[in-house]
N, C-alpha and C positions, 0 to 999 in steps of 0.2 A: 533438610534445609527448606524453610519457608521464604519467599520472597514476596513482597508488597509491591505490584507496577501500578505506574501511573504515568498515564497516555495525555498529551498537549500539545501536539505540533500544531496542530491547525486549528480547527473548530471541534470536535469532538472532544468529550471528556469521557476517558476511560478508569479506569481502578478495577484492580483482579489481585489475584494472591494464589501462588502457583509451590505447590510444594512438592519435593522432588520423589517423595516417595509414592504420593497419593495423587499427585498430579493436579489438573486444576482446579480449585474448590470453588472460584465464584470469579465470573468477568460479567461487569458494570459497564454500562455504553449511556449517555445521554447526550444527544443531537441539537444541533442547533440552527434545522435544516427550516423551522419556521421564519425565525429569526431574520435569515438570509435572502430565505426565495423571494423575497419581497424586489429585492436589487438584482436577481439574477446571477447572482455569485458570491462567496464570503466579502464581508466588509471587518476587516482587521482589527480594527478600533470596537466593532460591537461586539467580535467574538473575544478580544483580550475583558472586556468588561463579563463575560457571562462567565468565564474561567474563574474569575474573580467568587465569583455565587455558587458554582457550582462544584468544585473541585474538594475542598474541606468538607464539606457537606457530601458526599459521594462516598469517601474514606469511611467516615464517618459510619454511613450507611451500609458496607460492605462489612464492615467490621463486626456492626452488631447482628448482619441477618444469617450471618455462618456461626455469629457466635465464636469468634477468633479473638485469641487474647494477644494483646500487641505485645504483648512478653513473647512470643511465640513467633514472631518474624526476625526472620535472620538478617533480614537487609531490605532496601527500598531501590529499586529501580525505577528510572523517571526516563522521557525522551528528551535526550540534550540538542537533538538535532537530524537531521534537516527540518525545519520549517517555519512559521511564524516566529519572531523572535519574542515577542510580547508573549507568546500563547506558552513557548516554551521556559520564561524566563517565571512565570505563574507555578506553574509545574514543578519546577527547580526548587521554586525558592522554597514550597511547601512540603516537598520532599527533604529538602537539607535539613529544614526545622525539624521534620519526623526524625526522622535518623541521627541529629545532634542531641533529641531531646531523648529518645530509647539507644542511645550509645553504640548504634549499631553502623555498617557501612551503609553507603549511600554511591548506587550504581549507576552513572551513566551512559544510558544506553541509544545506538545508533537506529533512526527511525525505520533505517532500510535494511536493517540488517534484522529486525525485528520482524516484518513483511518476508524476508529469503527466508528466516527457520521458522515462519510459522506452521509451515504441514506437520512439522515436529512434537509441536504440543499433544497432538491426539496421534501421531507416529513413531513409533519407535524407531520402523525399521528403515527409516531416510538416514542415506549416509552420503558422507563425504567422498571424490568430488563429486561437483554436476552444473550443468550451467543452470543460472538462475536468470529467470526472465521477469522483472520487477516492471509493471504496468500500472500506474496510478493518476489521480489527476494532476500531478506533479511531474513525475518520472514516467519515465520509459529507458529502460536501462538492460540491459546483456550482462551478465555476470560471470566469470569466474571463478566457482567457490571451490578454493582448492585444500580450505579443512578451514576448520572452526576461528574466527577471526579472519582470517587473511583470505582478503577478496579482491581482484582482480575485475576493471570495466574495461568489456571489449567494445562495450560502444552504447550510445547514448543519444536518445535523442536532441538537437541540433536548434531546438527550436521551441514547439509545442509537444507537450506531452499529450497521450494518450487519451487521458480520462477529461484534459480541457477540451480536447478537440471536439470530444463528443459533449460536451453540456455546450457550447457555442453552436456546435448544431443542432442540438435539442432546444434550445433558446431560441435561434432563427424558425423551429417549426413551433413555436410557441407551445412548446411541452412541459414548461416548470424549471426548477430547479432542485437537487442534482439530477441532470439530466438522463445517466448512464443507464436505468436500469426501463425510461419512458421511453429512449429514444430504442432498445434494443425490441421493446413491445410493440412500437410505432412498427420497426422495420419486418416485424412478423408479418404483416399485411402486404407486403410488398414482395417482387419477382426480380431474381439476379437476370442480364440478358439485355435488359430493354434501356442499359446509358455503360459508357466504358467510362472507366476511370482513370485516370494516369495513379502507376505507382513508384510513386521519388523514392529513388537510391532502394529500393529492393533487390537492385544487381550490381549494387557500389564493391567495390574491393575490399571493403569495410563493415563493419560493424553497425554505423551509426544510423540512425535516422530524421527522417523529416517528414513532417506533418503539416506544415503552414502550407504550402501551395494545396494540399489534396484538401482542407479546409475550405481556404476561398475559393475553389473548384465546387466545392461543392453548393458552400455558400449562393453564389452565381445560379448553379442549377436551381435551387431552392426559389429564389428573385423570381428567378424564368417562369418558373411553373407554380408558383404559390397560387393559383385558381385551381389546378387539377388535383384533387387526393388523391387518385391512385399513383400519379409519377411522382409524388412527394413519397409514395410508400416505397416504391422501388427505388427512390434516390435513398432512401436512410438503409435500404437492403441491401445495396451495391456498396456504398460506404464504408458499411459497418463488415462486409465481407472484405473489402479492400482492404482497411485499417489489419484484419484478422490476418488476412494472407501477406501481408507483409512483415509482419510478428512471427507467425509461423517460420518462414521462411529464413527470414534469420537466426532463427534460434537453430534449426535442423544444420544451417552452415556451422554454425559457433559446434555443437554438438560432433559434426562431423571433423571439423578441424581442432577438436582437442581429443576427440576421440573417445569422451564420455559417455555415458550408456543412462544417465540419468539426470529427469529437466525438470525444476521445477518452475512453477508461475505461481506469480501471487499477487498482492496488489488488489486495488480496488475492482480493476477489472476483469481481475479471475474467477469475477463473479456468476460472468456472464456464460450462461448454460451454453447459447451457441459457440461462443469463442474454446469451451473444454473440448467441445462434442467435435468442434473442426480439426483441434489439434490429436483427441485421440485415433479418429482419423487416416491424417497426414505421417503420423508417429508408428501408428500400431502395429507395422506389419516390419517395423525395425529394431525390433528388440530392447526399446528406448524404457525406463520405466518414468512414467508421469506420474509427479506429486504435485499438489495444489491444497489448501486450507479449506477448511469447510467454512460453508457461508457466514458462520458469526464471524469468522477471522480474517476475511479475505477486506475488509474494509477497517481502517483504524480502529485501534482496539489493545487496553492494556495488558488482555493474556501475551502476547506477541511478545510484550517489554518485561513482563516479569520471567517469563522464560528465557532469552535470551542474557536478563540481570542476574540469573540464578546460574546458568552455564559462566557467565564471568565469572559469579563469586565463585564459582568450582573450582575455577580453574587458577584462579588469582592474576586474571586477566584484563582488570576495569580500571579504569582513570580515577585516580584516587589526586583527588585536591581538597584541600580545606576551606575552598572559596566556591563558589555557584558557577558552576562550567554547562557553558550554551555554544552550542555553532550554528546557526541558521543555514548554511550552508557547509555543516559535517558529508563529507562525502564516505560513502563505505569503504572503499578502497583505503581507507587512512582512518583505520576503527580505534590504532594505537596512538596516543598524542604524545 
């Protein structure tokens, strides 16, 4: 079984093609991180136009440099959702056409659920259950995953995700845009010890979290001491260890009150070498096994969506409609419509 994905939630354009026997033959990423840094954050209206230029043209391109004959795809997975609606509705509509024009289905696939089985692509041996710890600049989310499909949110964040928090900080120390991987280089230079941090609802009854106050906390600090570099280094050090150890921490609950033995993380910020190396760790000496995607996957990316379209068609699992099905707000928990 060959499968054709194609990634559009947000700003990134993906296209890969994932076949079940040989595994993945080719994943395509094109950025639109110039485009952007210019505002300090995606602007909607310029990434739905570049979707527009670059998405036909990428197929295209993927197709002929494997040298894949479109007779030879079983089916086409696309992201129906969580995220831009414009960005997703691009994506959709050039996938329907593929797959109405080569007779074949056409897979609906959920954004975040594509991020939970990414370790899978290059992993055989990840099995079901485990809790999934999904970390992006969207989401910050606890999972559930108690087999293929059906997934369970023990808690979510409340407010700011994860991955905004840190580009708003990275932005305030005027580090560019995306922030995530400047600001964690920034904080190398810096010493935990020398500012306390408050950490929201890390001993809640719950699952959930929250990130806006430890933000304009930090924000505040940043104001205060925007003349000294060295307490600028150790503010994004304490930070970024704060944000880490409140993630940790809830996951190892979640782990302990289901009583699962295996965690994965994924997401954009499972990128981050310190945040593995904290968690392996905290974990290591508990018999936990840790999965996470290797660095092409851990950031948007159509291997994720072709794999997870391929396991639907397997399974005869996917949302089959004859019209263009988007949710901008598809949550994983409700993967069946």
């Amino acid at each position: 079984m060959r499968i054709l994905g194609i990634e559009t939630s947000f700003d990134d354009t993906g296209v890969a093609v994932y076949d079940s026997k040989l595994g993945l033959l080719i994943n395509e990423i094109r950025h639109q991180d110039k485009i952007h840094s210019k505002y300090g954050g995606v602007v909607p209206e310029l990434a739905f136009r570049e979707y527009i230029y670059q998405v036909a043209p990428l197929v295209q391109y993927v197709i002929k440099k494997k040298n894949i004959s479109f007779n030879s795809i079983d089916g086409i997975a696309y992201t129906a959702g969580p995220g831009l609606s414009g960005s997703l509705l691009i994506g959709s509509a050039i996938s329907c056409a593929l797959a109405y024009a080569g007779e074949i289905p056409v897979i609906p696939v959920n954004h975040m659920e594509g991020h939970l089985l990414s370790p899978m692509i290059e992993n055989n041996n990840m099995k079901f259950p485990f809790i999934g710890l999904l970390v992006s600049g969207k989401h910050t989310q606890l999972i559930n995953a108690c087999k293929f499909g059906q997934y369970e949110i023990l808690g979510q964040t409340l407010d700011d995700a994860v991955g905004e928090v840190f580009d708003k900080i990275a932005h305030a120390l005027h580090l560019g845009y995306p922030g995530g991987y400047a600001l964690s280089k920034f904080a190398q230079k810096g010493n935990l010890g020398n500012f306390v941090f408050p950490k929201p609802m890390k001993c809640s009854l719950n699952f959930n979290f929250s990130f806006s106050g430890l933000k304009t906390f930090t924000l505040n600090l940043i104001r205060r001491y925007i003349n000294n570099m060295q307490a600028l280094y150790d503010i994004a050090c304490e930070f970024e260890y704060t944000i880490f150890d409140i993630l940790i921490y809830k996951a190892i609950q979640a782990l302990q009150m289901t009583g699962y033995t295996r965690l994965v993380v994924a997401g954009g910020v499972s990128a981050n070498y310190k945040f593995i190396s904290l968690l392996k760790n905290k974990i290591g000496l508990d018999n936990i096994e840790l999965y996470f995607p290797s660095i092409n996957f851990c950031t948007d990316n159509a291997a994720m969506i072709a794999y997870v379209g391929m396991m639907h068609l397997k399974l005869n699992t996917y949302i089959k409609r004859k019209n263009i099905f988007i949710d901008p707000k598809w949550s994983i928990d409700n993967i069946v419509k």
